[in-house]
N, C-alpha and C positions, 0 to 999 in steps of 0.2 A: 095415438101415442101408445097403447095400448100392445098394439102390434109391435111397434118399434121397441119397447122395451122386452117385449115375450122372446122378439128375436135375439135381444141383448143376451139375455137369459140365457137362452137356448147356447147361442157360442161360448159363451164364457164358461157354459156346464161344459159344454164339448171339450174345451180347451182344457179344463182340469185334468177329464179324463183319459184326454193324449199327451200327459205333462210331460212327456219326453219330447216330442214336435215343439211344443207350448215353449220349452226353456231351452230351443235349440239357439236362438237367435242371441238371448242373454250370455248363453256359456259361449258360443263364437265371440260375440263382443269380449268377452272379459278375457278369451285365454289367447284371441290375437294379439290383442295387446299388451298383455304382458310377455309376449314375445321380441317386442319391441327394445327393452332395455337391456335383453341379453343379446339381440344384436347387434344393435347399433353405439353399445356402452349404457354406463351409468353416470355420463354428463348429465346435470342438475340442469345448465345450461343451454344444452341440448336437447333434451327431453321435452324443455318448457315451450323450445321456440318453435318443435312442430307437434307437440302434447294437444293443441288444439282442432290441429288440421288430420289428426292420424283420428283422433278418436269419431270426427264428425265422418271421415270414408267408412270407419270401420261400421258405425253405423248405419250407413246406408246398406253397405255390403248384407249386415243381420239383418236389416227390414226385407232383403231382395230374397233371404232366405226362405222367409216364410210366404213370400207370396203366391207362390205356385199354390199352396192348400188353400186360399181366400174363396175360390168358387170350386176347386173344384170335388173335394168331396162332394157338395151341393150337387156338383153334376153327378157322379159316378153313383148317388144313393136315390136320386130323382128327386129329392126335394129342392133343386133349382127351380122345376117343371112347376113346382110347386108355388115357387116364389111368383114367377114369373106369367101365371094364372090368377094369381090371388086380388083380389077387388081393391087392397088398399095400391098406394102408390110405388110402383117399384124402385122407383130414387130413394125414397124415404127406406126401403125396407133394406135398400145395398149401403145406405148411413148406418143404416143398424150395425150391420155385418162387419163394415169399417172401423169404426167404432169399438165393438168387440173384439176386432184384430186388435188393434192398437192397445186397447186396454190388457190384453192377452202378451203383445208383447212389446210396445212401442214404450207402454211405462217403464217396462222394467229396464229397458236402458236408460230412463233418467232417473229411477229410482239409483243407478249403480254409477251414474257419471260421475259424482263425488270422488268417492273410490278410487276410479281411476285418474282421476286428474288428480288427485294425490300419489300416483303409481308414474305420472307423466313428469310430479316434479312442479306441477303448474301452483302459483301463485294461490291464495288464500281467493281472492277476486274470482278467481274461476270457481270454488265451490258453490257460487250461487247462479252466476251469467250461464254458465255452462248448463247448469238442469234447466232453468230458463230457454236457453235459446234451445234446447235438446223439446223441450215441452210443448214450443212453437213450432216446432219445425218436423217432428217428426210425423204428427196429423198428415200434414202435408205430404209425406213421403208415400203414407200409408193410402192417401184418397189418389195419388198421380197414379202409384206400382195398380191400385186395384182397378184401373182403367187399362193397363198392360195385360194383367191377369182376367180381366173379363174377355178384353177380345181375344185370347191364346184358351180361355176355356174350351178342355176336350183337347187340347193340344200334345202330340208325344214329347214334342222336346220343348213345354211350353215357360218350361223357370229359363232355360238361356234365349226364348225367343223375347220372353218378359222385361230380361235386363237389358238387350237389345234396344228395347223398345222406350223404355222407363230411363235410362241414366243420362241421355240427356237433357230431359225434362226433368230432372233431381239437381241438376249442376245448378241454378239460382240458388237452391238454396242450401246446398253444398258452401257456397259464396257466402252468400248474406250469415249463414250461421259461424262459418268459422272468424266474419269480420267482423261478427258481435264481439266475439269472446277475445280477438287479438283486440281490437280497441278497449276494450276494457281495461285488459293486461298491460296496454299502454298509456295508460292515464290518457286517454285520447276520449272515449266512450264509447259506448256502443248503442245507443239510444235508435240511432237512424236506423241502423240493419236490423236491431227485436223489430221494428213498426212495421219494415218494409217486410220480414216475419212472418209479422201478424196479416198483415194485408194477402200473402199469398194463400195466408190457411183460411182465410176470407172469401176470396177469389173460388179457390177449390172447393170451398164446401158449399158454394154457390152452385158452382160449373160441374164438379166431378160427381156427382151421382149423376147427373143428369145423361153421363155423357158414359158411363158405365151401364145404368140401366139400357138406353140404346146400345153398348157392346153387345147385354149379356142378350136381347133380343137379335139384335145379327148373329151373333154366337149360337142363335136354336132353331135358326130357321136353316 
């Protein structure tokens, strides 16, 4: 654990100090979408009925942003080489690094979903369902993309081979997040799709290092 958190450490310091990369993914989120109501109108109506479904793409969009940097400064500075020698567990140590992404920038879009689901027009109901399902689901986004970005490590054209590779292993939960937030907004609930949510970020933080640690090994031999 030791290690695990030193790693923490280590990206979130990195992250501060390129807070321009760090808060690229934030300002995309926020200033797409307030694109939205100058061109499609300022229906209250309208806003509300795809306010759900624009702001969970536009987040996957900023997740996909930043994942080309997840390994590969790592590579370009040698201290992948580093990782990937080191005695402890390499799954555990690419948690770390995931982790730190997310924390770097997967929060700040559900620190901001608020925000903008009050910019979509959405119902009171969405102030909470929304950071919630946003909380659940973006881990997920972050441990899939970092299995795209491990095996394109060292890659020239490796952020469009990534999205290539990542969007449609993102469409579940592209699905299940946006059916939280519309059953909620419909007095219907959304109870089944947070679970089913949960279960994937479950699944992945089961499966996805494991399967990243073997990329970033194919990736150096």
């Amino acid at each position: 654990m030791n290690a695990f958190l030193a790693l923490v450490r280590r990206d979130l310091a990195i992250a501060r100090r390129r807070l321009g990369e760090t808060l690229l993914a934030g300002v995309f989120f926020v200033l797409a979408l307030s694109l939205f109501p100058l061109g499609i109108g300022t229906s209250a109506d309208l806003l509300a009925r795809i306010g759900a479904g624009v702001i969970w793409v536009l987040a996957l969009f900023a997740v996909m942003l930043t994942l080309d940097r997840l390994f590969q400064a790592d590579h370009e500075d040698g201290s992948l080489e580093l990782l990937l020698l080191s005695p402890q567990p390499l799954a555990l140590l690419v948690l770390a690094k995931c982790l730190a992404h997310w924390l770097s920038t997967g929060l700040l879009l559900v620190l901001v979903s608020p925000l903008l689901a009050l910019l979509m027009a959405l119902p009171q109901t969405a102030l909470w369902v929304l950071p919630l399902a946003l909380l659940i689901g973006t881990p997920t986004l972050t441990l899939v993309g970092a299995i795209g970005a491990a095996l394109l490590v060292g890659s020239r054209r490796g952020g469009t081979l990534v999205a290539l590779l990542v969007l449609p292993l993102w469409i579940p939960v592209l699905i299940f997040g946006v059916g939280a937030v519309d059953g909620y907004l419909l007095g219907l609930g959304g109870r089944p799709q947070l679970l089913i949510l949960a279960a994937m970020l479950l699944l992945a933080l089961a499966l996805a290092p494991l399967a990243i640690a073997a990329a970033l090994r194919l990736a150096a031999e």
